[in-house]
N, CA, C, O and CB atoms as a CASP TS submission, in Angstrom:
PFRMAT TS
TARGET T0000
AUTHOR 0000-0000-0000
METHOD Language model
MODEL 1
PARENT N/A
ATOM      1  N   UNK     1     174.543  95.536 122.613  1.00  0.00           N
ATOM      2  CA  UNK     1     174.229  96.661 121.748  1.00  0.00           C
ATOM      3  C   UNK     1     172.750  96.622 121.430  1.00  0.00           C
ATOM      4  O   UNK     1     172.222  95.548 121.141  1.00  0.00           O
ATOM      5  CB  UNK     1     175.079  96.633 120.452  1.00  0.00           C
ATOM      6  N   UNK     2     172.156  97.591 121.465  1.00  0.00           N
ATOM      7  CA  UNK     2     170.536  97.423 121.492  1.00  0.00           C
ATOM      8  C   UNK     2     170.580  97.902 120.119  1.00  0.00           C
ATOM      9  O   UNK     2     171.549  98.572 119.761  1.00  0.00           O
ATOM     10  CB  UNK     2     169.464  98.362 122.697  1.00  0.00           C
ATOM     11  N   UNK     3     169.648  97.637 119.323  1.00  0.00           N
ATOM     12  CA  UNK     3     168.930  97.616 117.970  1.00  0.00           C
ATOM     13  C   UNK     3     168.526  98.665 117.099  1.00  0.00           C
ATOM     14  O   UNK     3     167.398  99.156 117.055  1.00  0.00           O
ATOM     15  CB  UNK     3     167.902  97.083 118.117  1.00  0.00           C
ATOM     16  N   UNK     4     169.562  98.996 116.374  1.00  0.00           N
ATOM     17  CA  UNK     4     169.428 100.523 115.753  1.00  0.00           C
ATOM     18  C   UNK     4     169.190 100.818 114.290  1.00  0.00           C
ATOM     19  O   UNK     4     169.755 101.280 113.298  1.00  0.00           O
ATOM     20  CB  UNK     4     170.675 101.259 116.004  1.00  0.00           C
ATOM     21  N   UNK     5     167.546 100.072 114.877  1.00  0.00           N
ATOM     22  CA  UNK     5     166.966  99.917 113.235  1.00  0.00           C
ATOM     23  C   UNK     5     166.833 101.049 112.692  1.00  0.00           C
ATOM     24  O   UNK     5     166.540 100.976 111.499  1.00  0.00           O
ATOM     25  CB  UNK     5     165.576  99.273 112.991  1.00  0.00           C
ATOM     26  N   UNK     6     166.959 102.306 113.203  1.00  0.00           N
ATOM     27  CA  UNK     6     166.382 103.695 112.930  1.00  0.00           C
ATOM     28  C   UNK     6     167.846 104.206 111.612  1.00  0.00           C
ATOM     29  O   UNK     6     167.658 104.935 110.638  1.00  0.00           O
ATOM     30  CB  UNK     6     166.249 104.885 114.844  1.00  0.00           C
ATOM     31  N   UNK     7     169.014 103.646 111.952  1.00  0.00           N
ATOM     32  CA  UNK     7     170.088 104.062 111.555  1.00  0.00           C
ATOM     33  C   UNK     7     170.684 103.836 110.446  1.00  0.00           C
ATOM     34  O   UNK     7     171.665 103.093 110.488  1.00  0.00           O
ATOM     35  CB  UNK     7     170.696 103.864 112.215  1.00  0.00           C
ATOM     36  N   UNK     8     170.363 104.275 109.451  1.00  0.00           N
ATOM     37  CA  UNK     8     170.867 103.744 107.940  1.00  0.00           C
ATOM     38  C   UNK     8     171.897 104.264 107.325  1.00  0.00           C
ATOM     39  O   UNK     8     171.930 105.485 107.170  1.00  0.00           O
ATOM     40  CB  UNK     8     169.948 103.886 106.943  1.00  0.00           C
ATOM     41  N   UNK     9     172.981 103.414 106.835  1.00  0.00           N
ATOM     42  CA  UNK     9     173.920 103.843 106.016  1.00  0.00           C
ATOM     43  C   UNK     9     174.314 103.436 104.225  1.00  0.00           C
ATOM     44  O   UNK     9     175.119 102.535 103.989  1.00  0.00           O
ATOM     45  CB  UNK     9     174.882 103.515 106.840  1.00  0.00           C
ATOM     46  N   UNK    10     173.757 104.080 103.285  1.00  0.00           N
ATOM     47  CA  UNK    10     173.387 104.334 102.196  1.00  0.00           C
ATOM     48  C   UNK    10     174.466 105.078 101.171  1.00  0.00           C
ATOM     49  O   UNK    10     174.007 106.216 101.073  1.00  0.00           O
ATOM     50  CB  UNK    10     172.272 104.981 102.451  1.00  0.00           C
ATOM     51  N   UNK    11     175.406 105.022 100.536  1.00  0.00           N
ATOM     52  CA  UNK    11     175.997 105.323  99.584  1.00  0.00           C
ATOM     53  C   UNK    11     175.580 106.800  98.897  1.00  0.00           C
ATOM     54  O   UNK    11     176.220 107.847  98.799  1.00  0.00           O
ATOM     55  CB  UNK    11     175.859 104.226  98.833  1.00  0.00           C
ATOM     56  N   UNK    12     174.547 106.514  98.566  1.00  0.00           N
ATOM     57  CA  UNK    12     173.488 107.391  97.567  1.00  0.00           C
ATOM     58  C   UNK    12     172.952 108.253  98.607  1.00  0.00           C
ATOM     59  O   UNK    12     172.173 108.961  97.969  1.00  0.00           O
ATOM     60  CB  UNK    12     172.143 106.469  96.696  1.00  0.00           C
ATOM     61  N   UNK    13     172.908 108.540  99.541  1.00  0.00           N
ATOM     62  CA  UNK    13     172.487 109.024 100.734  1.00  0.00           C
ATOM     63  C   UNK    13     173.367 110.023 101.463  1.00  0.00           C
ATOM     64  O   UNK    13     174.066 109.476 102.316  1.00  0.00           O
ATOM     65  CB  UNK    13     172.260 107.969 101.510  1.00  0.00           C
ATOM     66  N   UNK    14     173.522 111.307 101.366  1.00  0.00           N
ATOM     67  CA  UNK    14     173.959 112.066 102.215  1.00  0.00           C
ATOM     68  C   UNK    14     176.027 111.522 102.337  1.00  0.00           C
ATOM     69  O   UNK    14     176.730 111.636 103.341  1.00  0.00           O
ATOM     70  CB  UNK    14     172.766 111.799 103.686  1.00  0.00           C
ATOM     71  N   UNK    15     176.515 110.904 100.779  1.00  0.00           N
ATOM     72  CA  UNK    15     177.994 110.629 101.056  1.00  0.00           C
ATOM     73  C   UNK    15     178.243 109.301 101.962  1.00  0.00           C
ATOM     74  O   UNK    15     179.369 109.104 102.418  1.00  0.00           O
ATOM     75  CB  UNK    15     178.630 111.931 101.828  1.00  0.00           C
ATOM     76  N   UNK    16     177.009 108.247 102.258  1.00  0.00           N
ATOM     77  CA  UNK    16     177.355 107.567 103.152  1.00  0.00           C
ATOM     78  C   UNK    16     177.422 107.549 104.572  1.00  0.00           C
ATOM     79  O   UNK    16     177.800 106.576 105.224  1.00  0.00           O
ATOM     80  CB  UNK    16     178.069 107.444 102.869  1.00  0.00           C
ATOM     81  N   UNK    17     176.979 108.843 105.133  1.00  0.00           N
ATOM     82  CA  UNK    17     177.072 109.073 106.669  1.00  0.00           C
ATOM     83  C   UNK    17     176.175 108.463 106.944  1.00  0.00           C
ATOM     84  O   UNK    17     175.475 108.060 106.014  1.00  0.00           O
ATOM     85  CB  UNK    17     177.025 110.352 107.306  1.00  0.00           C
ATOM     86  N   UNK    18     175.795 108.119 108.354  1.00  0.00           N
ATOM     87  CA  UNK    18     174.932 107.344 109.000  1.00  0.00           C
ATOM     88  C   UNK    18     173.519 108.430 108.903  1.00  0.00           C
ATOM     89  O   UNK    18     173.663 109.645 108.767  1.00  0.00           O
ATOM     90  CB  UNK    18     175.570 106.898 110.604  1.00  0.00           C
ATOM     91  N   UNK    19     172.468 107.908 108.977  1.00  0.00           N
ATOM     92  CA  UNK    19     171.078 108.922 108.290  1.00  0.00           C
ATOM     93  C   UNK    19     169.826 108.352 109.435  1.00  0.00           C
ATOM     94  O   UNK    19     169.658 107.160 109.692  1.00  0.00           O
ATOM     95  CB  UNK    19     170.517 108.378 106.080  1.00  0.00           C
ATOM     96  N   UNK    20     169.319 109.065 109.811  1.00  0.00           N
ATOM     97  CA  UNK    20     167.816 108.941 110.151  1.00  0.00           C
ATOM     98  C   UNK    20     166.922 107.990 108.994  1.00  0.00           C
ATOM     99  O   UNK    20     166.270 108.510 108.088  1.00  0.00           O
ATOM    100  CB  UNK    20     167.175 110.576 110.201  1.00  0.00           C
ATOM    101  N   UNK    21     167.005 106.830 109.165  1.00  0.00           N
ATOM    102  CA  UNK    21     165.861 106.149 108.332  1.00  0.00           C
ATOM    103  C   UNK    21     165.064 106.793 106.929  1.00  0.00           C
ATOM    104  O   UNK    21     163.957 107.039 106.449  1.00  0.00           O
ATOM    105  CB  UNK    21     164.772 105.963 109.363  1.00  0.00           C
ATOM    106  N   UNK    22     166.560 106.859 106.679  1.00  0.00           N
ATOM    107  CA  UNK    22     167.106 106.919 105.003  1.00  0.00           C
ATOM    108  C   UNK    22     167.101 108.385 105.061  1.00  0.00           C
ATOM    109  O   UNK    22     167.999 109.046 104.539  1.00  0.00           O
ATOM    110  CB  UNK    22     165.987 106.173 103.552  1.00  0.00           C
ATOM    111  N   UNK    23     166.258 108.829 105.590  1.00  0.00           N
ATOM    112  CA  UNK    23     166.547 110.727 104.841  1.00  0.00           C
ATOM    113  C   UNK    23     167.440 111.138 105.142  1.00  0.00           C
ATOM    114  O   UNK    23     168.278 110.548 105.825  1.00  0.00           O
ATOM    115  CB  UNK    23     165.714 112.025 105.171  1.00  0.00           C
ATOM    116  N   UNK    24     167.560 112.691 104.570  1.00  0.00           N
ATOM    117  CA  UNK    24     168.503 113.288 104.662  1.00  0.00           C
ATOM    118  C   UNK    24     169.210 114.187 105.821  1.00  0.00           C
ATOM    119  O   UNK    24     169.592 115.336 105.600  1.00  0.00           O
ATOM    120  CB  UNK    24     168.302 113.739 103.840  1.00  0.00           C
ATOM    121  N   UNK    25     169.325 113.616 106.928  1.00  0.00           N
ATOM    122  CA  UNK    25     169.374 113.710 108.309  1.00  0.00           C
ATOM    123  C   UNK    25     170.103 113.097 109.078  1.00  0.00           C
ATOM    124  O   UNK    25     169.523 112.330 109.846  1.00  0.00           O
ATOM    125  CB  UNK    25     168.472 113.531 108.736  1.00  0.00           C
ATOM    126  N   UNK    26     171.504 113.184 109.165  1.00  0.00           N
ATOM    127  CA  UNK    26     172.459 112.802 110.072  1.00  0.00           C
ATOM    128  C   UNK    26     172.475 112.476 111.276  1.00  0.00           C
ATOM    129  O   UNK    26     171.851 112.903 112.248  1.00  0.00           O
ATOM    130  CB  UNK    26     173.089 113.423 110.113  1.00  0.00           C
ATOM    131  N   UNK    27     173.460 111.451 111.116  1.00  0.00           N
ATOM    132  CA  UNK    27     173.670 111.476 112.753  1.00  0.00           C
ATOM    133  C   UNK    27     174.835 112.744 113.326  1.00  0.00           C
ATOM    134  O   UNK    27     174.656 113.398 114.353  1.00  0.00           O
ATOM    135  CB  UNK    27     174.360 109.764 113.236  1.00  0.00           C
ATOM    136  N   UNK    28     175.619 112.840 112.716  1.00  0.00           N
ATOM    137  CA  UNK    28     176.235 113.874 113.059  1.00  0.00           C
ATOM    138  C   UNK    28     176.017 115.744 113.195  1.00  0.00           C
ATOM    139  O   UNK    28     176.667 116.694 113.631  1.00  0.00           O
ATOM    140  CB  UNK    28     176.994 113.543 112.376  1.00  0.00           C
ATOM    141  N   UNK    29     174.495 115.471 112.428  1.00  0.00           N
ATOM    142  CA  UNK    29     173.967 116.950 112.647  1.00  0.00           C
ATOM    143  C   UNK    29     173.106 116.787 113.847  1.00  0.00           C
ATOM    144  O   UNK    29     172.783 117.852 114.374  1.00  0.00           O
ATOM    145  CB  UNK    29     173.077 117.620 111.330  1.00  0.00           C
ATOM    146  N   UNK    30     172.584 115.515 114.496  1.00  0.00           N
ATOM    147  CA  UNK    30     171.510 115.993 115.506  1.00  0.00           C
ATOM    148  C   UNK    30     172.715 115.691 117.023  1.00  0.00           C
ATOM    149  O   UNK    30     172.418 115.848 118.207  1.00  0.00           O
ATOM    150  CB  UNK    30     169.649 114.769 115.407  1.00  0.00           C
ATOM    151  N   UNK    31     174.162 115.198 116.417  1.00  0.00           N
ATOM    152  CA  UNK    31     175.201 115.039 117.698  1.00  0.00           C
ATOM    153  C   UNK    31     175.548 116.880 118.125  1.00  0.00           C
ATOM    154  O   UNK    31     175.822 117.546 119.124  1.00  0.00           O
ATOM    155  CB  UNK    31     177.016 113.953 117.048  1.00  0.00           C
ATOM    156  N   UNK    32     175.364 117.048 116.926  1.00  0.00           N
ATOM    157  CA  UNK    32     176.190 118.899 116.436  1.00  0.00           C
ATOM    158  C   UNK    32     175.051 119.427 117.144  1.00  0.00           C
ATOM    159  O   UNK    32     175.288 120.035 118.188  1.00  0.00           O
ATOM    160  CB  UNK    32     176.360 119.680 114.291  1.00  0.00           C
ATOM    161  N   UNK    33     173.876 119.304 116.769  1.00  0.00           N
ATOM    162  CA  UNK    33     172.600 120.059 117.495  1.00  0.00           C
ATOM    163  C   UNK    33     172.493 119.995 119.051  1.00  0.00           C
ATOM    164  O   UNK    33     172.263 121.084 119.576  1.00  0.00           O
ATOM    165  CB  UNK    33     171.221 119.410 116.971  1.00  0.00           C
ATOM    166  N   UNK    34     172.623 118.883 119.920  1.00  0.00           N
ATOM    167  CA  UNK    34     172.296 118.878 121.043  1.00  0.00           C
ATOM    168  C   UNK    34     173.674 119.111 121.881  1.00  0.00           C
ATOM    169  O   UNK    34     173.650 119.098 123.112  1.00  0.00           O
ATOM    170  CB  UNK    34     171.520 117.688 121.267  1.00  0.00           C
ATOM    171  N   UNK    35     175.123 119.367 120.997  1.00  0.00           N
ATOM    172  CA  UNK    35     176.231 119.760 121.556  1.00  0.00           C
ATOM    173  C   UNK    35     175.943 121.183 121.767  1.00  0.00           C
ATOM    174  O   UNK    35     176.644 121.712 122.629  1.00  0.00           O
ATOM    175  CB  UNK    35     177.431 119.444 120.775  1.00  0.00           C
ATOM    176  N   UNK    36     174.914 122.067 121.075  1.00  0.00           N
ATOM    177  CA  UNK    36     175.372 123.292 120.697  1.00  0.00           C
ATOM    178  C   UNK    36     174.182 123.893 121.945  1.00  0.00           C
ATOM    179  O   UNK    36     174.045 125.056 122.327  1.00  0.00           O
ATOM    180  CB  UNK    36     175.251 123.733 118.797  1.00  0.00           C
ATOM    181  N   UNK    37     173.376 122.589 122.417  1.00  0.00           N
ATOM    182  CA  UNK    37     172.541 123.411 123.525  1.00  0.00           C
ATOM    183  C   UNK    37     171.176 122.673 123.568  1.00  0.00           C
ATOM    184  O   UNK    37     170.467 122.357 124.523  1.00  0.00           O
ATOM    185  CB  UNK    37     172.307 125.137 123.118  1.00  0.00           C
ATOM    186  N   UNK    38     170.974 122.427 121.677  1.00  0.00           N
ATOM    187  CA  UNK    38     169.372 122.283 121.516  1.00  0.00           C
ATOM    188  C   UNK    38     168.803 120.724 122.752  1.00  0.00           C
ATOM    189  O   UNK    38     169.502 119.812 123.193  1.00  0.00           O
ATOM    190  CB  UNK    38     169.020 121.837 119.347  1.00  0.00           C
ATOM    191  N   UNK    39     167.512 120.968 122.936  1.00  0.00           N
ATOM    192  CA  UNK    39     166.787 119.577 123.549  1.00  0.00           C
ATOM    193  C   UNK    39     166.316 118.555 122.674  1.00  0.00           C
ATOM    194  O   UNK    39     166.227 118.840 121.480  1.00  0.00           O
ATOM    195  CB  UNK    39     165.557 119.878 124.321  1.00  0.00           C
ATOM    196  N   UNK    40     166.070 117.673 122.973  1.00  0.00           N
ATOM    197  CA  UNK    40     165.373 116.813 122.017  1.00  0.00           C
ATOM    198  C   UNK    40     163.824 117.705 121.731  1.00  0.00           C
ATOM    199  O   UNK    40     163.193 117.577 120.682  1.00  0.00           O
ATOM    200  CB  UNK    40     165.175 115.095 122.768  1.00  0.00           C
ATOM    201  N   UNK    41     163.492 118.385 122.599  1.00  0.00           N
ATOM    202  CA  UNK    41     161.775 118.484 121.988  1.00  0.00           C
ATOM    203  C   UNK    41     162.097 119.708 121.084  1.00  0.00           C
ATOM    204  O   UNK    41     161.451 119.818 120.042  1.00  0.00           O
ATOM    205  CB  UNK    41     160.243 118.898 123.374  1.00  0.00           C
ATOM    206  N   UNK    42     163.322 120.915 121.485  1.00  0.00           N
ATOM    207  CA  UNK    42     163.935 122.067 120.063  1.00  0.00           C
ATOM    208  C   UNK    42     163.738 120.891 119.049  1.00  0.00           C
ATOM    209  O   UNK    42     162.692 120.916 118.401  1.00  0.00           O
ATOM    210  CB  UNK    42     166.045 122.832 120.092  1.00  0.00           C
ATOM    211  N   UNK    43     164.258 120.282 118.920  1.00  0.00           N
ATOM    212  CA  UNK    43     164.607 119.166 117.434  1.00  0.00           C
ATOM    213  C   UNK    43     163.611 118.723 116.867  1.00  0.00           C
ATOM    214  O   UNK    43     163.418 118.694 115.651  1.00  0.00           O
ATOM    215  CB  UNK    43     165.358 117.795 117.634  1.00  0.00           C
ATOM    216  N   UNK    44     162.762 118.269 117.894  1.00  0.00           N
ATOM    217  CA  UNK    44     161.522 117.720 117.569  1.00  0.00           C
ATOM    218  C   UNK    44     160.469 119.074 117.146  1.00  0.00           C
ATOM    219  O   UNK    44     159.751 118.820 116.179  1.00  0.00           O
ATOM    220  CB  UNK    44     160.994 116.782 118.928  1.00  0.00           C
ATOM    221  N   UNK    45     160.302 120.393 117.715  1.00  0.00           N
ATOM    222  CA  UNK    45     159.409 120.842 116.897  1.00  0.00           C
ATOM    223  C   UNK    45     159.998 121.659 115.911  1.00  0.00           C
ATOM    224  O   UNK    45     159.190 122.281 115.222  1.00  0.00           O
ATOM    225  CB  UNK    45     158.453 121.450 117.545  1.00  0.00           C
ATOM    226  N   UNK    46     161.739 121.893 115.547  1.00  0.00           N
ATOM    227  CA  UNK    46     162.031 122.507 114.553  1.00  0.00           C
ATOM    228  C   UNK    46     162.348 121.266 112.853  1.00  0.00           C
ATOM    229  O   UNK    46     162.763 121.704 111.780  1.00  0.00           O
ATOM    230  CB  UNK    46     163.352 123.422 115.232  1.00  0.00           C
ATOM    231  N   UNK    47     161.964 119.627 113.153  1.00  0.00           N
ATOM    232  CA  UNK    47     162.244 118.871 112.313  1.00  0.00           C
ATOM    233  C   UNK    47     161.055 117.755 112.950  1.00  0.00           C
ATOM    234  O   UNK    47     161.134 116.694 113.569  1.00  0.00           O
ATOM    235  CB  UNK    47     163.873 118.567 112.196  1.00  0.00           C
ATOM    236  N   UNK    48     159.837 118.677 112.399  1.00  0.00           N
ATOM    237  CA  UNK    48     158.556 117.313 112.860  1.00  0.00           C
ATOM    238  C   UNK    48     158.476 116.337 111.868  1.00  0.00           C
ATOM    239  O   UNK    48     157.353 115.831 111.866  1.00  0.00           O
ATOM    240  CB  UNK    48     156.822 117.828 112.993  1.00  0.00           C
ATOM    241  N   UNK    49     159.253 115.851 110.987  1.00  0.00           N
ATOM    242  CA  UNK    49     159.339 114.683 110.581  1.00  0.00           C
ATOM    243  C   UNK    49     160.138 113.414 111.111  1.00  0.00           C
ATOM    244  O   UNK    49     160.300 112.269 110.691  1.00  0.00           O
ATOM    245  CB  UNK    49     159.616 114.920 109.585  1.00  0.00           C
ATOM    246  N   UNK    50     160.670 114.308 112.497  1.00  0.00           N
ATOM    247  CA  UNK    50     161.872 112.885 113.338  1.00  0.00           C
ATOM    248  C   UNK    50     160.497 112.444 114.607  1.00  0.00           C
ATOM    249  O   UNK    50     159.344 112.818 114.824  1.00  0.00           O
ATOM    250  CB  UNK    50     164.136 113.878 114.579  1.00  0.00           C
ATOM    251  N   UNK    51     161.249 111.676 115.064  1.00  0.00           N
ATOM    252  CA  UNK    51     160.465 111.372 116.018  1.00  0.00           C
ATOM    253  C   UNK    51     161.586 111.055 117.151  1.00  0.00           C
ATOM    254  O   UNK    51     162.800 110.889 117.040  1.00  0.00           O
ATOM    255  CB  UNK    51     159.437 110.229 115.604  1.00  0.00           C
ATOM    256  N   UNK    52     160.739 111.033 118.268  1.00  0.00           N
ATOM    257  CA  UNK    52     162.433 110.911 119.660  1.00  0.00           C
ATOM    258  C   UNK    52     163.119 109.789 119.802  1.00  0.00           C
ATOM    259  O   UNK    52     164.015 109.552 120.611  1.00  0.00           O
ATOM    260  CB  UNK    52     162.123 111.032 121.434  1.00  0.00           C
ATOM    261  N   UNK    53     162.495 108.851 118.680  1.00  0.00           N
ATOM    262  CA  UNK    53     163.339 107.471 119.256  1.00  0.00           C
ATOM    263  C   UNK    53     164.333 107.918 117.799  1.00  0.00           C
ATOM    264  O   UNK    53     165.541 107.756 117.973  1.00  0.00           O
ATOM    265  CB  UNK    53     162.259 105.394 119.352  1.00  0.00           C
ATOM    266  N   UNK    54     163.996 108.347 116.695  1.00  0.00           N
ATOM    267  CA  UNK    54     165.343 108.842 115.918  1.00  0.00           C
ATOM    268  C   UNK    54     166.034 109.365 116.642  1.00  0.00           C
ATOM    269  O   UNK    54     167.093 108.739 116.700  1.00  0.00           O
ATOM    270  CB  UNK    54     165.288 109.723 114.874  1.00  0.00           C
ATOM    271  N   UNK    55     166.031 110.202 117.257  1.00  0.00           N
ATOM    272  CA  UNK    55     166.800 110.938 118.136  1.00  0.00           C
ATOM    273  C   UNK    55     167.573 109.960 119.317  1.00  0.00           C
ATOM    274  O   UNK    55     168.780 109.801 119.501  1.00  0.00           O
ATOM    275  CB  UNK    55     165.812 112.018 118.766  1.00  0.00           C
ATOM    276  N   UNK    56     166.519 109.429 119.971  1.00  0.00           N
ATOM    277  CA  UNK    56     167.534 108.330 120.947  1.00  0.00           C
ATOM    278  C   UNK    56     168.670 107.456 119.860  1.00  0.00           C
ATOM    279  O   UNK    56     169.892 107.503 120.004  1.00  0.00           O
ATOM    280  CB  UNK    56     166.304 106.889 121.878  1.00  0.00           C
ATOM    281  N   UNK    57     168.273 107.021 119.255  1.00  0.00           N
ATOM    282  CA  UNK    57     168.954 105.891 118.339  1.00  0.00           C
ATOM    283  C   UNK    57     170.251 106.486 117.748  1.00  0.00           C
ATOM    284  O   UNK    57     171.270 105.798 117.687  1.00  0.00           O
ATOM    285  CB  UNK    57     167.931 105.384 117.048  1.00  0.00           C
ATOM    286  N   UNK    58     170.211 107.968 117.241  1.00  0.00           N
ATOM    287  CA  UNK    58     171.048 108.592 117.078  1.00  0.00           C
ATOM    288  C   UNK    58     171.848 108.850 117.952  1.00  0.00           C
ATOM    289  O   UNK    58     173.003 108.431 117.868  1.00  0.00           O
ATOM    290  CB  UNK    58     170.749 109.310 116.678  1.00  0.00           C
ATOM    291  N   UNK    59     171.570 109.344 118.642  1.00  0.00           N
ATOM    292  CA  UNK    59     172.455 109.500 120.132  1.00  0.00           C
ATOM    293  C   UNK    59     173.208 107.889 120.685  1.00  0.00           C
ATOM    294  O   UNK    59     174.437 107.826 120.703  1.00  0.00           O
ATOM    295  CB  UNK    59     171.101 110.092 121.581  1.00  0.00           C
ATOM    296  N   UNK    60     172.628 107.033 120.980  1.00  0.00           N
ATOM    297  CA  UNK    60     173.125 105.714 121.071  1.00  0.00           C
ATOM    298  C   UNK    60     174.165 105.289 119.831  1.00  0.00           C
ATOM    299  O   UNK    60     175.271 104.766 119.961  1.00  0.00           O
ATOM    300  CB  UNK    60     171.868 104.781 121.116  1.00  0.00           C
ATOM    301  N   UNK    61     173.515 105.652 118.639  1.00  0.00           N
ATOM    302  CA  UNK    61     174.656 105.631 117.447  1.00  0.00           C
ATOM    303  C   UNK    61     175.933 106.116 117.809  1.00  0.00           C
ATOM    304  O   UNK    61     176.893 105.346 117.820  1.00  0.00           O
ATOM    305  CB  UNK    61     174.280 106.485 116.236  1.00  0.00           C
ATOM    306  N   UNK    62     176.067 107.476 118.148  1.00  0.00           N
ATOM    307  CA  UNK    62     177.210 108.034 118.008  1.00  0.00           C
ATOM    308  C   UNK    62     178.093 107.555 119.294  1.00  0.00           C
ATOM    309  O   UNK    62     179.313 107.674 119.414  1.00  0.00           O
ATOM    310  CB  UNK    62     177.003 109.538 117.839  1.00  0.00           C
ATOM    311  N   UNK    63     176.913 106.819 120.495  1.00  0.00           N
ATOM    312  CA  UNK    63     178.189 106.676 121.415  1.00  0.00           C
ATOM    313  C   UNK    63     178.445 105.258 121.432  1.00  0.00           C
ATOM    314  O   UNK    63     178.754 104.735 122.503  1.00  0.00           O
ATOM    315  CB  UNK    63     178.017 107.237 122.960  1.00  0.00           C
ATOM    316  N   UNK    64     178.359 104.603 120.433  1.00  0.00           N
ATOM    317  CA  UNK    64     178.479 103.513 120.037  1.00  0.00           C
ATOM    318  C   UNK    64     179.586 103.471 119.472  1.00  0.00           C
ATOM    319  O   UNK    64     180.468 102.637 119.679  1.00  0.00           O
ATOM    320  CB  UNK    64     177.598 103.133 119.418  1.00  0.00           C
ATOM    321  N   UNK    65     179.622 104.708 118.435  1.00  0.00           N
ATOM    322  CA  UNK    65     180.924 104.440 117.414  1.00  0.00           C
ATOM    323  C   UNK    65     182.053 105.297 118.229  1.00  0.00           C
ATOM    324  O   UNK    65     183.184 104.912 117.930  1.00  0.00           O
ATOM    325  CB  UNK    65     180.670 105.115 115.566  1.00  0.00           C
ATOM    326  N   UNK    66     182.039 106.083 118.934  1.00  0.00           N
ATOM    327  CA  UNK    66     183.034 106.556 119.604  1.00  0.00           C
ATOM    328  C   UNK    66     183.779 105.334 120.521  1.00  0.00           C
ATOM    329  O   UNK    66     184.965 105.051 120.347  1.00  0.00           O
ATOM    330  CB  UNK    66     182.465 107.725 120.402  1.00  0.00           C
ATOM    331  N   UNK    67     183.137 104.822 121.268  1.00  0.00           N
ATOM    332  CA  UNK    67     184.244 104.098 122.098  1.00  0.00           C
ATOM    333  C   UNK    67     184.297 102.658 120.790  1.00  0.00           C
ATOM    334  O   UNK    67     183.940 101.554 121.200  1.00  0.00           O
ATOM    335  CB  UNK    67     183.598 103.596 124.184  1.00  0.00           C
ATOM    336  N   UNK    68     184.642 102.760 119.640  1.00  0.00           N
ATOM    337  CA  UNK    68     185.030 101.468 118.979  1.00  0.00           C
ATOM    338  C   UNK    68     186.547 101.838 118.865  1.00  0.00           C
ATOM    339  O   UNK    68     187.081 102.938 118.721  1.00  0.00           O
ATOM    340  CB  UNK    68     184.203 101.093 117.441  1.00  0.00           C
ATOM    341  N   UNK    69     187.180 100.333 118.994  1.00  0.00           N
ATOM    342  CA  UNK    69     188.564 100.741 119.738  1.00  0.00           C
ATOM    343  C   UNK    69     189.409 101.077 118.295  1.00  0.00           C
ATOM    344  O   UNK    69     189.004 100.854 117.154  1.00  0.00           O
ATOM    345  CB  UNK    69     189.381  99.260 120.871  1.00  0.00           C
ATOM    346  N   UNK    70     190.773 101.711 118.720  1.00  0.00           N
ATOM    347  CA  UNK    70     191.429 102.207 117.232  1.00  0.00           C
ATOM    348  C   UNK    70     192.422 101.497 116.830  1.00  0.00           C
ATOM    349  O   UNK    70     193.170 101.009 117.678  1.00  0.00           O
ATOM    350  CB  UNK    70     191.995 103.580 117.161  1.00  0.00           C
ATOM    351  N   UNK    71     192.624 101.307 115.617  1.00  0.00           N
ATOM    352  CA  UNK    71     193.473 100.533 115.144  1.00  0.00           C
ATOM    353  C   UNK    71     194.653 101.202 114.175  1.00  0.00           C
ATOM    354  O   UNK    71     194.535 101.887 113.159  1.00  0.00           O
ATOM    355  CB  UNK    71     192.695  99.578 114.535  1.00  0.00           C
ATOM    356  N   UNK    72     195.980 100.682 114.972  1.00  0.00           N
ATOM    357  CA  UNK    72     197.129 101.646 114.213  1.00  0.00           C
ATOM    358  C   UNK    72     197.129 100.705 113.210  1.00  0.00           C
ATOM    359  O   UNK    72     197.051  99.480 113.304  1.00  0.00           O
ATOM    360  CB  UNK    72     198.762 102.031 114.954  1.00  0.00           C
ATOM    361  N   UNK    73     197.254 101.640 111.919  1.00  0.00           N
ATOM    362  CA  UNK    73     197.967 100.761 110.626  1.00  0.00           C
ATOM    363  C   UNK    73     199.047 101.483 110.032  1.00  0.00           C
ATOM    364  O   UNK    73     199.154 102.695 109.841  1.00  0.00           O
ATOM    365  CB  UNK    73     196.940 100.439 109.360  1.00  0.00           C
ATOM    366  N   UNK    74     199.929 100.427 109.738  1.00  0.00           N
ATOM    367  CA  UNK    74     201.272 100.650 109.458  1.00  0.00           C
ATOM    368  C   UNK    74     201.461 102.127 108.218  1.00  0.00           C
ATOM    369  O   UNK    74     200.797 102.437 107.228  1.00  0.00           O
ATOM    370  CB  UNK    74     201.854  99.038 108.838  1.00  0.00           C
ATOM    371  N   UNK    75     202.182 102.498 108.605  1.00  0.00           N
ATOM    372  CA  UNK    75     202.666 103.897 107.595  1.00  0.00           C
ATOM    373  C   UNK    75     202.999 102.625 106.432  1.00  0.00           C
ATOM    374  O   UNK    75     203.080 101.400 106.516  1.00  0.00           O
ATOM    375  CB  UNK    75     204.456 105.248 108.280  1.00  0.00           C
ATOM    376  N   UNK    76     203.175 103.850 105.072  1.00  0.00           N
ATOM    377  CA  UNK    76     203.409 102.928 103.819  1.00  0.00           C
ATOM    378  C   UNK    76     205.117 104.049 103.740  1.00  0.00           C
ATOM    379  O   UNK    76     205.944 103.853 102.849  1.00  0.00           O
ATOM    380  CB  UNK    76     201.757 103.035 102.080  1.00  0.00           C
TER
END
């Protein structure tokens, strides 16, 4: 797993979702963004406070947590 210092998860922060190096900037809005068409450089000049390795790191984030394997837990 390569090193996803960019990726912060914070309480006080956006409900706890995973964040762009603390702000208020998801990982799940820039997964939503580049599903819907956008490029990394759309992203980059409509949110010039990211930079592309947020963006890589994000992207590596999310396919990181997708293949984590699932775990049945018992009905109550």
């Amino acid at each position: 797993m390569d090193v996803l210092d960019r990726i912060t998860v914070n309480p006080a922060v956006m409900g706890g979702k995973a964040c762009v190096r603390g702000i208020r900037v998801t990982v799940g809005m820039i997964v939503g963004q580049i599903a819907a068409g956008r490029t990394l450089d759309d992203l980059l000049s409509h949110y010039p406070y990211l930079e592309r390795e947020d963006l890589l790191q994000a992207l590596r984030y999310a396919a990181w947590r997708a293949e984590e394997p699932e775990v049945v837990l018992a009905q109550a």
